[in-house]
LOMISE-529718 format. One record per residue (C-alpha): residue in three letters; x, y, z. Coordinates in steps of 0.2 Angstrom, whole numbers, plus 5000, padded with zeros to 4 digits. Last residue first. Example, Ala and Ser with C-alpha at 12.3 -4.5 7.8 and 13.67 -1.06 7.14 Angstrom:
ser506849955036/ala506249785039/
This chain:
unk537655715553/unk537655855569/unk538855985564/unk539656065580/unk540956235577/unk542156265575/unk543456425571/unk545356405565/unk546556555563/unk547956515554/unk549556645550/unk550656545564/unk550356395558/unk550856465541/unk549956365527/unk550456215518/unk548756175513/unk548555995520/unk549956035535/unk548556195540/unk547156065537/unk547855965551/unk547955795548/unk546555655552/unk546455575568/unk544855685575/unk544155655557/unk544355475558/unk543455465576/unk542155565569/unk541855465551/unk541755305563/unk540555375576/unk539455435564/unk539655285554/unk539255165571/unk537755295573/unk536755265556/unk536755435548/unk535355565548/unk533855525556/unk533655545573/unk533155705585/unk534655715591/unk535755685576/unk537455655580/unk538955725583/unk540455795571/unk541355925577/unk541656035561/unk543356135560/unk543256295549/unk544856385542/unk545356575541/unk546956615534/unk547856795541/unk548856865527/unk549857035528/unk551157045518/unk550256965504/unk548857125503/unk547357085491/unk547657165474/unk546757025465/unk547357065448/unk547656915442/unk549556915449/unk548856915467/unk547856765463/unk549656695457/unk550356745473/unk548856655483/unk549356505474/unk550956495481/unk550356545499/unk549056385496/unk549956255491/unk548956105486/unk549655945483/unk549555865466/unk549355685458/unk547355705462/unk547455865451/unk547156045458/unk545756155454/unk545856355463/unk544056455464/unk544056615469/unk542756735477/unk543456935479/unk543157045492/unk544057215491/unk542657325481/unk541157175480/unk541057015469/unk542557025463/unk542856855453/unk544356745451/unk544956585442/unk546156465447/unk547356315436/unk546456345420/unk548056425413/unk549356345425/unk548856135419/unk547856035432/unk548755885435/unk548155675439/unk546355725433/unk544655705444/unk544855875447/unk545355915466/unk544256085471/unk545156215482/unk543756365488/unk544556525491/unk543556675498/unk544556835497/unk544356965509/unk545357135510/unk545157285522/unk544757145534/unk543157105544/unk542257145559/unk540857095571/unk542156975578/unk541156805583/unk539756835573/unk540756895559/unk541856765559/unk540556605561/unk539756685545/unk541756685535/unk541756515542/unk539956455535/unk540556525517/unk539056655511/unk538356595495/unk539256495481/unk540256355476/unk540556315497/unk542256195501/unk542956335511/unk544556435516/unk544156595522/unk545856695517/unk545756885525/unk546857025520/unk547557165531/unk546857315541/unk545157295548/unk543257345542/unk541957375554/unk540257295547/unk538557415545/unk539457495532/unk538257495519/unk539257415508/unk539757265523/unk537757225524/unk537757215507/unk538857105504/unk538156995518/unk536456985509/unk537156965493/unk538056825498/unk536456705502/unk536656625518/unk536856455519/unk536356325533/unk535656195520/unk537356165511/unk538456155528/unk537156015533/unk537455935514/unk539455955516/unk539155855533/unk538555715525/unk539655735509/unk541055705522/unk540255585533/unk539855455516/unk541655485510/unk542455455525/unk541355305527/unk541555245511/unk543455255511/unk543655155527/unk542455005524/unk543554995507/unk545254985517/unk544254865530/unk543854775516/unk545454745509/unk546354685525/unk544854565527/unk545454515509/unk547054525509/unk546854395526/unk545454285519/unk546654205505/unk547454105521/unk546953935520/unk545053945520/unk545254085506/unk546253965495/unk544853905487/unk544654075479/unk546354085471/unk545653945457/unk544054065455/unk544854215453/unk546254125441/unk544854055429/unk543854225432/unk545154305426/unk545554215411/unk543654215406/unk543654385407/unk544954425397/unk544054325382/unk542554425387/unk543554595385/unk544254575371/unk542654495362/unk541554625371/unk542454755364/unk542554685345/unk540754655348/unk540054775355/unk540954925341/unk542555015347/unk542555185351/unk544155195360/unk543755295372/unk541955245378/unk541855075371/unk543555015374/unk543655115390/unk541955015395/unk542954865394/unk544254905402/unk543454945417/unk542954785419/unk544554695413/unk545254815428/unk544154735441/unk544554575437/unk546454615440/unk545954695456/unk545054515460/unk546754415454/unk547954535463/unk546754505480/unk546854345477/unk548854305472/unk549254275489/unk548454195504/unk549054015502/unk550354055495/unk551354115513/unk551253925519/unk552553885505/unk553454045508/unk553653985525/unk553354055545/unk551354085543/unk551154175556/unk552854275561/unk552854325540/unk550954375541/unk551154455556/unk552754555549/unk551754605535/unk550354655544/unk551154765557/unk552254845542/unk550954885532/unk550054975546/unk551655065550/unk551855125531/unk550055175530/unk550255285546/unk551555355541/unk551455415522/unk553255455515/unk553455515496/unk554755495484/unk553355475469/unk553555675466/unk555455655462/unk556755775462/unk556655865478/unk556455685487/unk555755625503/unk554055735502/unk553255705519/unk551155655516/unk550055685534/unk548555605530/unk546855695527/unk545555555528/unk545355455515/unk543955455497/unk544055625494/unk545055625477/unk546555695483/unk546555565499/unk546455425486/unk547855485475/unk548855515492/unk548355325497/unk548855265479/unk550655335480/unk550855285497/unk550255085491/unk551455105476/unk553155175490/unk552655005497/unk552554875482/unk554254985473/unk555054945490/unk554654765491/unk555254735475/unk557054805480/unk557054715494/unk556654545486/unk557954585474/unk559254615489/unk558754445496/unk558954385479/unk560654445477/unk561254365494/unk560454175491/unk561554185477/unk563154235482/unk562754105495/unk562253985480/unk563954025470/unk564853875476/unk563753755475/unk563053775456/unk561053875454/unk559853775448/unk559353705463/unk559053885472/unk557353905462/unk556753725467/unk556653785484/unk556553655498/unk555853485493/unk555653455473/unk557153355470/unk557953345455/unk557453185444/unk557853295425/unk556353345422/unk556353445438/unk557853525432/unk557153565415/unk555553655424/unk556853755433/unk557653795419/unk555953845408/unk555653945422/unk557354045421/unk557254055403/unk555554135401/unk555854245416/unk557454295407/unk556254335391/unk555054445400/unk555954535409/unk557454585397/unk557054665381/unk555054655380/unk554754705398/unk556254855399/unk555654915380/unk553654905387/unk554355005403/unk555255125392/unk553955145379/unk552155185392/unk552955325401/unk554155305417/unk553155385433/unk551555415425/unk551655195421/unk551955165439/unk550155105441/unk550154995421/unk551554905425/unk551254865445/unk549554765439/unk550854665432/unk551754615447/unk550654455455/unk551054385436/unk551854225440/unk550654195455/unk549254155444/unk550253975440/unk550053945459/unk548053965460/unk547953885442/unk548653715448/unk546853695459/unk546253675443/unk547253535437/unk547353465454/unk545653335450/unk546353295436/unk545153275421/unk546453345407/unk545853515404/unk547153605413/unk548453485406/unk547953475388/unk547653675391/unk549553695397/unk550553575384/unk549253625369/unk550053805373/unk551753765365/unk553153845374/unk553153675384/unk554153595370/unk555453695376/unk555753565390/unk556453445378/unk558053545379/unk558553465398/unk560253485405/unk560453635393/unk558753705399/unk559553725417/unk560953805411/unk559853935401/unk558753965418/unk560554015427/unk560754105413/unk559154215414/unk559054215433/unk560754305432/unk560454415420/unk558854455429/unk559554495445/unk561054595436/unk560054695428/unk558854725445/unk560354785453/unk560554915439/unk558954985441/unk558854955460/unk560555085463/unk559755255456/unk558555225471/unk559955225485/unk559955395488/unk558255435483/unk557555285496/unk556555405507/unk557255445527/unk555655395533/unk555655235523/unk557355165534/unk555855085548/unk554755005536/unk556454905528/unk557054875545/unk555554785548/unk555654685533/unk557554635534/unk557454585556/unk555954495550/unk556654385538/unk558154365548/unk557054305561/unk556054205549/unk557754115539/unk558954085558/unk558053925561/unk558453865544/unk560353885543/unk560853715550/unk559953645535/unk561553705525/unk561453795508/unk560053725502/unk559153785519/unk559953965516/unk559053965500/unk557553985511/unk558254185513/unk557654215496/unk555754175499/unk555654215515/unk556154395508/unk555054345493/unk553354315504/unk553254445519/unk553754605505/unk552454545494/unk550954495506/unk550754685515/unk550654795498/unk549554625491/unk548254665505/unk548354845500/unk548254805483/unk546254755485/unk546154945493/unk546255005474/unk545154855467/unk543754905480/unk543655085476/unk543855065458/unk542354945458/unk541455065468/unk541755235458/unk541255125441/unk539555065449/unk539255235455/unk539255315441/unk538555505441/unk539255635432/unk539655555417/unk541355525407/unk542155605423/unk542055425430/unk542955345414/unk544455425420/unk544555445436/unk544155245437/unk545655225427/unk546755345437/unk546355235453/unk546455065442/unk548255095438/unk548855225426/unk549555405425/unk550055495406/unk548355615407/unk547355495413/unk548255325403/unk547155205392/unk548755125381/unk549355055396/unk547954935398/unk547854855380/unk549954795374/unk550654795393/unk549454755401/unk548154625394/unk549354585380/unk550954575389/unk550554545405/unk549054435407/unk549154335391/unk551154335387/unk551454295407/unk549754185407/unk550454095392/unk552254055400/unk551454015416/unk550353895410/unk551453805399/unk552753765414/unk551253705423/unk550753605407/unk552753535407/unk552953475423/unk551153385424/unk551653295409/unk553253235416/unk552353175432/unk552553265447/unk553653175462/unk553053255480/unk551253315472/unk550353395461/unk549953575472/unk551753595477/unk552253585459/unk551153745459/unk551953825473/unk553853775467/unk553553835451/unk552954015460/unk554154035472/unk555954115468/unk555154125451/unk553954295458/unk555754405459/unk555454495441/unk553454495445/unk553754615462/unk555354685456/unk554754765440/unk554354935441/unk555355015452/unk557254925449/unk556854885430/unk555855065427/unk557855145431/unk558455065416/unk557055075405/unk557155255409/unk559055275406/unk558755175390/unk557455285383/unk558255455384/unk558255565398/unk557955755396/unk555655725397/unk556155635413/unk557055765419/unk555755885415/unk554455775424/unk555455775441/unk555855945441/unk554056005441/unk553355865450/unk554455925465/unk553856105461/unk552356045464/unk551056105449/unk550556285446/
């Protein structure tokens, strides 16, 4: 039993052809890399100076042609994509993944962890940096403009967090086609620049980037910081991948995205060449007069559009997290009926939002906005080369060396663009860092406090036979109607189903004993979805799995227990659920008190169990008690 949601959406998926896909992959998948030319030559010419030599022109354009076709389409799009978790990507599903490989792995778990919350702190920069990005244009178009470019650029971004409540499913099937008309646009307008200037394909030649690169400059290095940001997307590729499949967004990247950002670079680089100025937005100088507020409208709509598909990733990876045990329950609305992605998460959306508008208020220009991004893109993407690797060994079965050739000459790239975007902490690289580490700080306190208080519960238990036999013998009234104690136990006597009899001194005609356990799997398919066992005449013990894509519903999966031959009464349902105070250890020990505190304050903030499971409120009945971790 998957979400019906997911249901509906995977079978139209499964109907629509390629095209249609590729289609709609172009307004999700790429917007972040397809809008990255609105800034990224003008950053690295930034970085050589007010008049860049010719040579200097060319080896940036050289850089960022071979880091697309390296980073993207071999790392990517050609290597990443083809390790999937059960048709879901990104560095979440890929740490799943090798994790279950053994049952202990620490190393892989934290370096998952960290490269997931990186893309927090790129969630927060992306939106900030292409909307000032496009609305510069307005300073081409007339200077009087400028003051109005960050208050516009905040009025866009923070009605953009504000509409996400409502979901974007109306105006989703619009990006696709948007997105075609961007990139047909940035392609010819990069063609006209390369007419004016036909020596600039020489740049296509890689001697032209790692003359440069190597070349004794003192810049040279510092260039690689601005060249990394022509691929800030691509980690977006591989996470979106269970949304599309692997074909249509490698058809939508080979067929279109890569070769208009080709030509559109190229064009800019030709203009340059050519004695155009390097002040203002080099992106907007290849575009004629009279078409530049046209211009300046589409990539603001662009910007919008890959600001979206960068939000609606970081509530994607927040409910994968929460799945996996690694965040606090959040409240997680469903937007869309035929499409499981389409889904709201609040307090992740308003965070985002404060960030993003701070940075774009703080920092006031794209130019300034560089600075911090492209390091927490470059750390995840180090990340994943790591956890490549051991796929190649563990999945692939390739040999040491063949992996460790990959893999190494991977490494090297990103460590080159690690190291590059690391002198730019100083100048704004710490804040998607500090965001990051809070996001990490986050998860491994949840997850320490939870296993803490799942170890106290652990120690506490009562064998089952004891109370089986207790309720045999008749020594415990029993009531009309079923019971549902809701536990995270394996075995023995569930803690709540204890705290029940103590309190009531009765139990129901019917019990059954559900724990709900998330697989380290995006879906768990129907026939090994739960299993039941009757341990005594009306008490069963059943065990439900759900994938870290899925959200358990309880009531549904209590009909198909039903169906198993689990004659418990649906008519009459009353769910029992535990609530742990947390508070600390009297005597010492235990966990350090600043966690304590933390894990409490996040459990107390955390969403109800009732909205988790989908239960009645009114079918609920919740008993606490103190757990001191």
């Amino acid at each position: 039993m998957t979400d019906p949601a997911t249901d509906t959406a995977r079978a139209a998926a499964a109907q629509r052809g390629l095209a249609p896909l590729s289609l709609a992959a172009l307004g999700v998948v790429f917007g972040d890399i397809g809008t990255s030319p609105l800034y990224t030559l003008k950053t690295v010419l930034d970085v050589t100076g007010a008049h860049p030599a010719p040579a200097a022109t060319l080896g940036a354009l050289s850089l960022i042609v071979w880091t697309l076709i390296v980073i993207t389409s071999v790392k990517y799009v050609t290597l990443a994509m083809r390790v999937d978790n059960d048709g879901e990507g990104g560095i979440l599903a890929l740490m799943s993944l090798l994790g279950v490989k053994r049952e202990q792995r620490p190393v892989i778990v934290l370096i998952g962890l960290f490269g997931a919350a990186l893309i927090y702190g790129d969630g927060a920069i992306t939106p900030a940096i292409s909307v000032l990005s496009a609305l510069e244009g307005l300073d081409i178009v007339t200077p009087a403009l400028h003051r109005f470019v960050l208050p516009a650029t905040v009025a866009i971004l923070f009605a953009l967090f504000a509409v996400q409540r409502m979901g974007t499913a109306r105006i989703g099937g619009l990006f696709g086609p948007v997105m075609v008309v961007w990139f047909a646009v940035i392609g010819l307008l990069g063609l006209w620049g390369i007419a004016q200037h036909p020596a600039v394909l020489w740049a296509l030649n890689p001697w032209f980037g790692l003359s440069y690169l190597f070349s004794g400059s003192g810049t040279a290095f510092l260039v690689l910081g601005g060249v990394f940001l022509c691929v800030t997307g691509a980690e977006a590729l591989y996470a979106d991948m269970g949304h599309f499949g692997a074909r249509p967004i490698r058809l939508a990247w080979s067929a279109v995205v890569f070769p208009c950002l080709v030509l559109n670079y190229a064009g800019q680089a030709a203009i340059v060449l050519t004695g155009a100025s390097t002040e203002g937005n080099i992106f907007f100088r290849l575009c004629p007069d009279m078409l530049l507020v046209p211009l300046v409208v589409l990539a603001t709509i662009a910007t919008i559009i890959a600001s979206q598909a960068v939000i609606t990733g970081a509530f994607s990876m927040t409910r994968q997290a929460i799945q996996l045990g690694w965040m606090p329950r959040l409240t997680i609305t469903q937007t869309s009926a035929s499409g499981y992605g389409q889904i709201y998460v609040g307090p992740v959306n308003w965070m985002l939002m404060i960030v993003t508008l701070g940075l774009a208020i703080g920092f006031g220009k794209s130019s300034n906005l560089a600075a911090a991004y492209g390091i927490a893109v470059s750390a995840t993407m180090l990340m994943t080369t790591v956890l490549l690797f051991i796929a190649m060994r563990e999945i692939w079965k390739w040999s040491v060396p063949t992996a460790a050739g990959v893999a190494g000459a991977l490494m090297v790239v990103d460590l080159a663009f690690f190291g590059a975007n690391l002198m730019k902490v100083a100048d704004g690289g710490y804040v998607p860092l500090v965001l990051a580490g809070l996001v990490y700080g986050l998860m491994l306190v949840w997850h320490t406090g939870s296993a803490a208080i799942q170890q106290r519960l652990h120690d506490t238990l009562v064998p089952i036979g004891a109370v089986l036999e207790q309720v045999s013998r008749g020594h415990v009234a029993r009531v009309p109607g079923t019971a549902v104690f809701l536990t995270r136990t394996l075995r023995d006597t569930p803690p709540v189903l204890l705290w029940h009899l103590k309190h009531n001194r009765s139990l129901h005609e019917w019990v059954v004993i559900l724990t709900v356990v998330t697989d380290e799997v995006p879906w768990v398919a129907d026939p090994g979805r739960v299993t039941v066992e009757e341990m005594a005449p009306g008490i069963w013990r059943a065990r439900a799995h759900f994938g870290f894509m899925e959200r358990p519903d309880i009531p549904e999966l209590l009909r198909r227990v039903h169906a198993k031959g689990c004659a418990v009464d649906l008519s009459d349902l009353t769910y029992f659920v535990g609530h742990e105070t947390v508070v600390a250890r009297e005597a010492g020990g235990g966990l350090p008190r600043f966690v304590e505190a933390m894990y409490s304050f996040l459990q107390r903030n955390s969403a109800h169990v009732t909205d988790y499971f989908r239960l009645p409120v009114d079918t609920v009945v919740e008993i606490g008690r103190e757990v001191a971790i």
